[in-house]
C-alpha positions as CSV (number, residue, x, y, z in Angstrom):
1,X,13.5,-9.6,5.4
2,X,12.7,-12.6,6.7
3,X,10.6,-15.4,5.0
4,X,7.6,-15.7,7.4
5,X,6.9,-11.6,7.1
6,X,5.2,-13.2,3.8
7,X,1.4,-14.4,5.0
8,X,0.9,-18.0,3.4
9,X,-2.7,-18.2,4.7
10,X,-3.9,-16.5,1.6
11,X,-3.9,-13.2,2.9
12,X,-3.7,-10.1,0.3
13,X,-1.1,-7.3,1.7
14,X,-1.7,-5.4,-2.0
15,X,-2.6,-1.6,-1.4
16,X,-5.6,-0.5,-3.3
17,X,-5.3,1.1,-6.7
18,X,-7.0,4.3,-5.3
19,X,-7.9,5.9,-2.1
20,X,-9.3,9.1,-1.2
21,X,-6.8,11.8,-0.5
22,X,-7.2,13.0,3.4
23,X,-6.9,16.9,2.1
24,X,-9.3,17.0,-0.9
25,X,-11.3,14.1,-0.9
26,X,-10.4,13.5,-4.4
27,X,-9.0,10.0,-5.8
28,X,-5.2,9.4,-5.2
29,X,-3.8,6.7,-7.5
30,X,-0.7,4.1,-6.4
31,X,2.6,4.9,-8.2
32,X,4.7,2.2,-7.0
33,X,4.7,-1.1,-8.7
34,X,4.5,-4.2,-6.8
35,X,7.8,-5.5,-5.3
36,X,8.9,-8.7,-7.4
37,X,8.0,-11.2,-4.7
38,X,4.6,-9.3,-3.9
39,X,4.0,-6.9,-0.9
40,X,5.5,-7.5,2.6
41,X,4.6,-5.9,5.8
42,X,6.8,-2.7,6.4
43,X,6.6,-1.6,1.8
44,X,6.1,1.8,1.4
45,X,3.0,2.1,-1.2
46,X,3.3,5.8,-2.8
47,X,0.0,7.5,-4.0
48,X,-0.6,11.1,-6.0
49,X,-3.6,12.8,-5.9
50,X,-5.5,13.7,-9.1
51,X,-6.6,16.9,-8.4
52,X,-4.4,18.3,-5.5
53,X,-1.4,16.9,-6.5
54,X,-0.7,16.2,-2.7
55,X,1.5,12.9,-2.4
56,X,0.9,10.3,0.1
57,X,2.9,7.6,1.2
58,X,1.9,4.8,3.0
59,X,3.1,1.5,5.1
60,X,2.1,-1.8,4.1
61,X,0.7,-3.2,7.8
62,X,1.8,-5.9,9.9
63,X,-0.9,-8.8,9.6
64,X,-2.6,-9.4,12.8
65,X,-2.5,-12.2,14.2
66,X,-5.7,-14.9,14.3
């Protein structure tokens, strides 16, 4: 991956430590630990829902531009 997919304007490309699953509306909690040199646009951030079980995995977005 190249060096400028990597914002240096401050910008946080962390997923959130829980989001609502799209099936039950319960909480889904991340399972995959942050890369070694942070998250990148194109990571694959894996979540499991708490009371469906149902497993989601998501793409880390491109950051717009200003």
């Amino acid at each position: 991956m190249a060096d400028d997919a990597w914002p240096d304007d401050g910008t946080d490309l962390a997923p959130d430590p829980v989001i609502t699953c799209i099936d039950c509306g319960g909480p889904a909690h991340l399972l995959t630990e942050a890369p070694e040199f942070g998250w990148a646009p194109g990571d694959v951030a894996v979540y499991r829902c708490r009371d469906c079980g149902d497993r989601w995995d998501l793409v880390v977005p491109e950051v717009d531009d200003p």
